[in-house]
DSSP file (Angstrom, degrees, kcal/mol; ACC not computed):
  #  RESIDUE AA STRUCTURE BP1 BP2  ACC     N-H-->O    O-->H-N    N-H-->O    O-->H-N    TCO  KAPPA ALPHA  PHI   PSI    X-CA   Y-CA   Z-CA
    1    1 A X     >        0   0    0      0, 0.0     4,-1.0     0, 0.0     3,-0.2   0.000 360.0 360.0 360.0 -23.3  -29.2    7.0   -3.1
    2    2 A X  H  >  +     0   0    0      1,-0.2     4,-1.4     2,-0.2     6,-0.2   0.846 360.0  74.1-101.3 -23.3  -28.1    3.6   -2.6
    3    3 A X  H  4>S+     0   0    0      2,-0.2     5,-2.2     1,-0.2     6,-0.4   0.750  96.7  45.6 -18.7 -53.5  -24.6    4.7   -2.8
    4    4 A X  H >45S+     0   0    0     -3,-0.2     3,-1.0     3,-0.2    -1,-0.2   0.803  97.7  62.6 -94.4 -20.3  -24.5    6.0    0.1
    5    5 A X  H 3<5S+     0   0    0     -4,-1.0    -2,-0.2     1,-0.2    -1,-0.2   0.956 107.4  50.1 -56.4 -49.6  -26.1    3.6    2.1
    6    6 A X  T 3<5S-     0   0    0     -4,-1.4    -1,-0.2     1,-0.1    -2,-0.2   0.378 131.6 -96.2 -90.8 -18.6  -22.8    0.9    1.0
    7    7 A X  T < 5S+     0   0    0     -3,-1.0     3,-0.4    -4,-0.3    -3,-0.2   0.747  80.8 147.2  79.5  41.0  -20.6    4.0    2.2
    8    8 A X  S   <S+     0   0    0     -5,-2.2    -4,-0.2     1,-0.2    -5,-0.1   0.653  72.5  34.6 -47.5 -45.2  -20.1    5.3   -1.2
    9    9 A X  S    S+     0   0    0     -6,-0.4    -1,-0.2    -5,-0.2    -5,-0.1  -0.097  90.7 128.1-129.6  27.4  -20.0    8.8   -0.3
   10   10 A X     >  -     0   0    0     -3,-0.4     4,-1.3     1,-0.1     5,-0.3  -0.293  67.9-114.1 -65.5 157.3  -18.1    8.3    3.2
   11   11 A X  H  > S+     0   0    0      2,-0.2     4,-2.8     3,-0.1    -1,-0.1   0.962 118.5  46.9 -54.5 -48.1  -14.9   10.4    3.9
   12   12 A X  H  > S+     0   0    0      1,-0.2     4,-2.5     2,-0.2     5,-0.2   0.928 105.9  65.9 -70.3 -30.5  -12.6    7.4    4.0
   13   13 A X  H  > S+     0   0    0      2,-0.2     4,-1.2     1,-0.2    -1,-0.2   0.884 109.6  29.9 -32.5 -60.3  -14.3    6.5    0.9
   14   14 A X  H >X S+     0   0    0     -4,-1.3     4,-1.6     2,-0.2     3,-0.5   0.907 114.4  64.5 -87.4 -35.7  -13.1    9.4   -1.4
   15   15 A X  H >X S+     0   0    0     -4,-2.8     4,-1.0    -5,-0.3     3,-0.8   0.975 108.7  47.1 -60.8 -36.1   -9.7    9.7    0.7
   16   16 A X  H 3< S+     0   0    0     -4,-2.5    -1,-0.3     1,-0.2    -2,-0.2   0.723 107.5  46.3 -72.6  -9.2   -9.2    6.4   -0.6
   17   17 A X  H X< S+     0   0    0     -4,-1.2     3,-0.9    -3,-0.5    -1,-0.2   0.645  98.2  71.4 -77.0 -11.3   -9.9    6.6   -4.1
   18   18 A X  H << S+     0   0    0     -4,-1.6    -1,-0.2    -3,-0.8    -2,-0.2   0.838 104.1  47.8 -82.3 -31.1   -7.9    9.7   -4.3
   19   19 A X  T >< S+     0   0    0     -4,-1.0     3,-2.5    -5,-0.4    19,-0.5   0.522  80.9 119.7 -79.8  10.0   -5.1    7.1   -3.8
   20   20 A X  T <  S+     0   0    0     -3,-0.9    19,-0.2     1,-0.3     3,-0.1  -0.533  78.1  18.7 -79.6 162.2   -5.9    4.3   -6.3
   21   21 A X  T 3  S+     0   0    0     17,-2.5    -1,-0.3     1,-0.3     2,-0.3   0.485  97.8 126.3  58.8  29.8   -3.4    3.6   -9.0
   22   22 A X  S <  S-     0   0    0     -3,-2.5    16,-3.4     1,-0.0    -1,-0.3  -0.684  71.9 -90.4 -94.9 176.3   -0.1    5.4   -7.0
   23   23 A X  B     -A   37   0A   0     -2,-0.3    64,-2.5    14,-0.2     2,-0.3  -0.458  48.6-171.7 -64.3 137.7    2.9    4.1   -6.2
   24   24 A X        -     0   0    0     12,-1.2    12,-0.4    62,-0.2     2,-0.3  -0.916  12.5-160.6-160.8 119.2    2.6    2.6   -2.9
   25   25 A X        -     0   0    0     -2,-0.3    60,-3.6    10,-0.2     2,-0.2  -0.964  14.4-174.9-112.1 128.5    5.7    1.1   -0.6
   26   26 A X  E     -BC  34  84A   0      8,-1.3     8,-1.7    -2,-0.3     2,-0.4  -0.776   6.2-160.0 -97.7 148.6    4.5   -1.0    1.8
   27   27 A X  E     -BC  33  83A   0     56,-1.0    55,-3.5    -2,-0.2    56,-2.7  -1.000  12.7-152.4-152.8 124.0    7.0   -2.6    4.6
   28   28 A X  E >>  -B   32   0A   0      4,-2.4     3,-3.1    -2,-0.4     4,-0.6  -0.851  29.7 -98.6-116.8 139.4    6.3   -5.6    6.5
   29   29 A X  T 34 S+     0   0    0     -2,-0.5    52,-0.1     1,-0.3    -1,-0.1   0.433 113.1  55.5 -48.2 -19.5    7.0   -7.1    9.6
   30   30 A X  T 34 S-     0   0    0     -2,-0.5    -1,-0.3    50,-0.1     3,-0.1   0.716 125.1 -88.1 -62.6 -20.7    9.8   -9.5    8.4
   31   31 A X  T <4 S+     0   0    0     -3,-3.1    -2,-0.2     1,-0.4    26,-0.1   0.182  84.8 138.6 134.8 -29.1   11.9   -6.8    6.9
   32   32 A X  E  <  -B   28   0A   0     -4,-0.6    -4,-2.4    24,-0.1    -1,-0.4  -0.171  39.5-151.9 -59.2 142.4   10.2   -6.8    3.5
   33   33 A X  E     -BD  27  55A   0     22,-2.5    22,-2.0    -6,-0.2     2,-0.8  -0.976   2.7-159.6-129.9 140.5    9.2   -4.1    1.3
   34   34 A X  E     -BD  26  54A   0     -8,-1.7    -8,-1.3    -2,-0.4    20,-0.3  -0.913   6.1-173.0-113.6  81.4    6.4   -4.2   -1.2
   35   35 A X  E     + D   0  53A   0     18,-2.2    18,-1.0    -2,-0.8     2,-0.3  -0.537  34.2 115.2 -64.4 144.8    6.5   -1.7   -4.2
   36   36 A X  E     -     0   0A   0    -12,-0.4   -12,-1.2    16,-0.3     2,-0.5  -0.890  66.8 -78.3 149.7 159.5    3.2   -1.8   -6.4
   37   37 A X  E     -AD  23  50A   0     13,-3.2    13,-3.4    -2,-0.3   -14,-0.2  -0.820  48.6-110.5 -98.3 141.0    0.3    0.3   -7.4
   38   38 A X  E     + D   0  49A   0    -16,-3.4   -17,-2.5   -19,-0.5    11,-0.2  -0.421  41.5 167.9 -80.5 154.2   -2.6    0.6   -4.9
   39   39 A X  E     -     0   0A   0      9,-1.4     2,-0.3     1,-0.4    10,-0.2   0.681  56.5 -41.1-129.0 -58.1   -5.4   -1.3   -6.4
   40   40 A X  E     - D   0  48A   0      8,-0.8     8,-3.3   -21,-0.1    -1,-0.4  -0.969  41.4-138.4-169.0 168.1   -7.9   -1.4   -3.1
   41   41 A X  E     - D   0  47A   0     -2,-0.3     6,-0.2     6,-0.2     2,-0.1  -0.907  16.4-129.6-134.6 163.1   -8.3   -1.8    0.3
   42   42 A X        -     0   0    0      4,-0.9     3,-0.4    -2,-0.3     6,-0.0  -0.334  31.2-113.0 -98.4 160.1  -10.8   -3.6    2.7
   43   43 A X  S    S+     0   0    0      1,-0.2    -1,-0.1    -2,-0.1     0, 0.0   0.858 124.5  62.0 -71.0 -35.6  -12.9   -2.5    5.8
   44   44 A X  S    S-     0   0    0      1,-0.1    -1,-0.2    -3,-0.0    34,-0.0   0.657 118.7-118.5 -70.6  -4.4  -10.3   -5.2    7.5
   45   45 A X        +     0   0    0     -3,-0.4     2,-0.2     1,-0.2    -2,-0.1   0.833  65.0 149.3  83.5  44.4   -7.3   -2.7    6.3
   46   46 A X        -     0   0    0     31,-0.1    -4,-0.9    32,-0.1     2,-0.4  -0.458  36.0-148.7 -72.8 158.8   -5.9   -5.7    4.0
   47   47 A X  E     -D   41   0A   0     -6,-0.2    29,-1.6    -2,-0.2     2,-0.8  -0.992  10.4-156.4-129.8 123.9   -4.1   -3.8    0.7
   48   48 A X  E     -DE  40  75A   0     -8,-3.3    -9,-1.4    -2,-0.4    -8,-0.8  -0.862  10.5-173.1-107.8 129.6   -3.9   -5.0   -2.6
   49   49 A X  E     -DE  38  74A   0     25,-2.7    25,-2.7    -2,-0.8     2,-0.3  -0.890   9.9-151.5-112.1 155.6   -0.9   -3.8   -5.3
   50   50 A X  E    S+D   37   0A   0    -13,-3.4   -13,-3.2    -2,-0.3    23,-0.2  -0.890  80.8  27.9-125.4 154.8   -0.7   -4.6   -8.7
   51   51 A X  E    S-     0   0A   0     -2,-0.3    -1,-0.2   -15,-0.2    22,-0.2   0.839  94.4-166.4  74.4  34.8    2.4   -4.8  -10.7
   52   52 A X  E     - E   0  72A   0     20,-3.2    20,-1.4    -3,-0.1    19,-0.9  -0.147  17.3-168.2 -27.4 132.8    4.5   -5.8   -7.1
   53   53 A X  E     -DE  35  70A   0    -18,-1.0   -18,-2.2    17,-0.2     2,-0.5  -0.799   8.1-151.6-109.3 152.2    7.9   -5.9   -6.4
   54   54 A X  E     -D   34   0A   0     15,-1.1    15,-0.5   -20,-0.3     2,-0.4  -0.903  11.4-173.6 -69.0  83.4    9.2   -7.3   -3.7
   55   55 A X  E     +D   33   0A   0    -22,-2.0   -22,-2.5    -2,-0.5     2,-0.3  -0.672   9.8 162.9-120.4 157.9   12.4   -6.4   -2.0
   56   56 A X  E     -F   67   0B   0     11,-3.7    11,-4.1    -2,-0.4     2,-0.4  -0.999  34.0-102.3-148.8 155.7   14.3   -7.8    0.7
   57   57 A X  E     -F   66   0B   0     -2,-0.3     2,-0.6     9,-0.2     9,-0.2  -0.507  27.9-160.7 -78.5 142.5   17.4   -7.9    2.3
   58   58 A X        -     0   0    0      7,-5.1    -2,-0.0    -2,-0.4     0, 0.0  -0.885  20.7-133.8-106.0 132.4   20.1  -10.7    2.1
   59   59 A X        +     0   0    0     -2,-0.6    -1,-0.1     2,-0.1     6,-0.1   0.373  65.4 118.7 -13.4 -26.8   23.0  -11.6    4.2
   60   60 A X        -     0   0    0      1,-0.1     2,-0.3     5,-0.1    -2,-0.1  -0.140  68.1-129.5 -49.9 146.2   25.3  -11.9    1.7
   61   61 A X        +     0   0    0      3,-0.1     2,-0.1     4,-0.0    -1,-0.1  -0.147  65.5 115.1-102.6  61.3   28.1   -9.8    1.7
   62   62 A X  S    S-     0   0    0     -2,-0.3     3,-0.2     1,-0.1     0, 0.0  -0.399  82.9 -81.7 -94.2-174.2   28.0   -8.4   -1.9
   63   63 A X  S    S+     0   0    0      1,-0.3     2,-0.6    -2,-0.1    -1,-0.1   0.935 119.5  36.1 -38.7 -83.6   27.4   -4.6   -3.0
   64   64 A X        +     0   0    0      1,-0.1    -1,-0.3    -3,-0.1    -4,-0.1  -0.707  54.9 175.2-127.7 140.0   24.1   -5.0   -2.6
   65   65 A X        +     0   0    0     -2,-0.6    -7,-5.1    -3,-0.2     2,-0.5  -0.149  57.2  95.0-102.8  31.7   22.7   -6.8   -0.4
   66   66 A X  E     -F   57   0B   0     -9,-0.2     2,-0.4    -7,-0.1    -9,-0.2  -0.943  57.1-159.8-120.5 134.6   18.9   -5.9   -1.2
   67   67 A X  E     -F   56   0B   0    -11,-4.1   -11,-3.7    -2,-0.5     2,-0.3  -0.983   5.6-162.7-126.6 159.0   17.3   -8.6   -3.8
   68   68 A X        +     0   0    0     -2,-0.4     2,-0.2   -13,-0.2   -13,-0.1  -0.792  10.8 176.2-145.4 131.8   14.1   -7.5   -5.8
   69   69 A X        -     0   0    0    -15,-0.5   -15,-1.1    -2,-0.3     2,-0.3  -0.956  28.9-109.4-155.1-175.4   11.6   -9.9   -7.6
   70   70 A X  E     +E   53   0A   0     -2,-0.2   -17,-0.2   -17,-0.2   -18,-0.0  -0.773  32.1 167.8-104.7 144.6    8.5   -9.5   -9.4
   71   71 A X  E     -     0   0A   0    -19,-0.9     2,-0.3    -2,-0.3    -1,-0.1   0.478  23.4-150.3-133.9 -13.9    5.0  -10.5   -8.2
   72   72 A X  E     +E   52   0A   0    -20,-1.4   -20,-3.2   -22,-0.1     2,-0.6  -0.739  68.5   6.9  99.8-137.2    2.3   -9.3  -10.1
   73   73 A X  E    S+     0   0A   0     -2,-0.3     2,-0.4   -23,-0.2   -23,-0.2  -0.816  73.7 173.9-103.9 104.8   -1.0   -8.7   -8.0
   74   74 A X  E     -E   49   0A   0    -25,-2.7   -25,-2.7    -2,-0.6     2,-0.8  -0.787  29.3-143.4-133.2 173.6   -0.8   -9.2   -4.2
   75   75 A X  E     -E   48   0A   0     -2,-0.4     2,-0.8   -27,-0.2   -27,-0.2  -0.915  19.2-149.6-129.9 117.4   -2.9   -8.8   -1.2
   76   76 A X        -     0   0    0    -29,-1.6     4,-0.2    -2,-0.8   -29,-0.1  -0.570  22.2-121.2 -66.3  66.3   -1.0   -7.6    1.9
   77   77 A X    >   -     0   0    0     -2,-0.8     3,-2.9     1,-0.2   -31,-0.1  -0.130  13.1-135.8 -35.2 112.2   -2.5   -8.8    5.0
   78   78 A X  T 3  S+     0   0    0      1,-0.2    -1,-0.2     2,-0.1   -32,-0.1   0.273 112.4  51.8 -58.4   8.9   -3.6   -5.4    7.6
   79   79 A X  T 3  S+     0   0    0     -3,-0.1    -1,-0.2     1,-0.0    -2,-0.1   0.286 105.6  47.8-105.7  -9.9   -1.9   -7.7   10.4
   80   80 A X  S <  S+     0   0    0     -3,-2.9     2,-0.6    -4,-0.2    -2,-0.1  -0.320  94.5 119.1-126.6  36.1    1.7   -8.3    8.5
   81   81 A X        +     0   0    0    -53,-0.2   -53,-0.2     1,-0.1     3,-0.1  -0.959  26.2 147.4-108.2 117.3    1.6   -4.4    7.9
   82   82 A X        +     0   0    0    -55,-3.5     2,-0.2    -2,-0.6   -54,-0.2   0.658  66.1  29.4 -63.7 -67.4    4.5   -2.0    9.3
   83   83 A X  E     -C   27   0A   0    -56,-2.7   -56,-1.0     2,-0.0    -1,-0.3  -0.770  55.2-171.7-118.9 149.2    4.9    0.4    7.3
   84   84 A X  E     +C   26   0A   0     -2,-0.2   -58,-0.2   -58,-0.2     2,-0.1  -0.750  17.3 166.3-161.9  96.0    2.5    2.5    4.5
   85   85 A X        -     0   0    0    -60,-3.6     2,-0.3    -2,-0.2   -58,-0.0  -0.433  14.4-165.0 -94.3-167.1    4.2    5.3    1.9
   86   86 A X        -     0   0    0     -2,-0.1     2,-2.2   -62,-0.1   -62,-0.2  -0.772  23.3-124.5-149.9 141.5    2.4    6.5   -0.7
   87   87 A X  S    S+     0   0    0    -64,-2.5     2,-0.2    -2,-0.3   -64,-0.2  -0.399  70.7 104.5 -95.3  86.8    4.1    8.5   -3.8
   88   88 A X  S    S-     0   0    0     -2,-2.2     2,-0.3   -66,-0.1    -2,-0.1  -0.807  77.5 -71.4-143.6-175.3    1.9   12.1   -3.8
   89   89 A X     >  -     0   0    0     -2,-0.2     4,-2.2     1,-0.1     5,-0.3  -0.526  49.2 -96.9 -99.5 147.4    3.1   15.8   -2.5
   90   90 A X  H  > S+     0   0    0     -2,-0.3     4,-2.3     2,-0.2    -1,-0.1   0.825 129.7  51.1 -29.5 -54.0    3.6   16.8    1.2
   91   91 A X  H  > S+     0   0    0      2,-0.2     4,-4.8     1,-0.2     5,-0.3   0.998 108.5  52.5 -40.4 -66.9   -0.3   18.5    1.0
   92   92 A X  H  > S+     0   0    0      1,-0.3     4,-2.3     2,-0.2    -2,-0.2   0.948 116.6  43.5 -49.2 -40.1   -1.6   14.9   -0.5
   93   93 A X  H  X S+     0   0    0     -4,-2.2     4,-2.1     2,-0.2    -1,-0.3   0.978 108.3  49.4 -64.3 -56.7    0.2   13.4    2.7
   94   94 A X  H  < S+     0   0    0     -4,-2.3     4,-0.3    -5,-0.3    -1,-0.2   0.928 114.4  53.5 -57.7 -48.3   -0.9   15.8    5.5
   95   95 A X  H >< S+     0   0    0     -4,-4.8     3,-1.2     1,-0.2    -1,-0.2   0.962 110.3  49.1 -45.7 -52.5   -4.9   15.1    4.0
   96   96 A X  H >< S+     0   0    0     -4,-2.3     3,-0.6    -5,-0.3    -2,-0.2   0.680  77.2  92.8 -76.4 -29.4   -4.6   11.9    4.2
   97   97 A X  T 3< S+     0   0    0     -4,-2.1     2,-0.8     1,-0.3    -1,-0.2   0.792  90.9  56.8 -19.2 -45.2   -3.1   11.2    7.8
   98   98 A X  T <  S+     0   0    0     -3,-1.2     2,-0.7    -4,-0.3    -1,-0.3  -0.040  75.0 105.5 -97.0  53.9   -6.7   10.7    9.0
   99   99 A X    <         0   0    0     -2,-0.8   -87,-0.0    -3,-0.6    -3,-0.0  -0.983 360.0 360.0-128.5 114.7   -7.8    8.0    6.5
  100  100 A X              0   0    0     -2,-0.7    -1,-0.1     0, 0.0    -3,-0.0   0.224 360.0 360.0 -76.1 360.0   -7.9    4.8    8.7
């Protein structure tokens, strides 16, 4: 009972849970892309992944011009947010649209 008072048993509640522990590319308003398993999210739409990487693009003119590091567990400011994939089938995608 008290579950549901805390929004336990909300919509966005289970549409997000349905997403914990994918793959999740995040892309952020500098240019940066954030790879990582979704771990949680906030009422403020903040994100955390675990097991990050980080990729960004460089100036350089070598093959490739994308550099990758590892970051572990990071939390993704909802204001420095672009972009939001998530790795599930065309269905999982279409449910989910309405999860704010």
């Amino acid at each position: 009972m008290e579950e549901e008072a805390v929004g336990e048993g909300s919509e966005a509640v289970r549409r997000a849970r349905k997403l914990l522990f994918r793959r999740m590319l995040v892309g952020i308003k500098d240019g940066r892309f954030f790879l990582g398993g979704f771990y949680c999210i906030d009422k403020q739409g903040n994100i955390i992944l675990q097991d990050a990487v980080e990729y960004r693009t460089t100036r350089r003119s070598s093959p490739s011009s994308l550099e990758q590091r590892c970051l572990g567990l990071i939390l993704i400011p909802a204001s420095c947010r672009a972009t939001c994939h998530v790795d599930c089938s065309i269905d999982e995608q279409l449910s989910l649209l309405s999860l704010t």
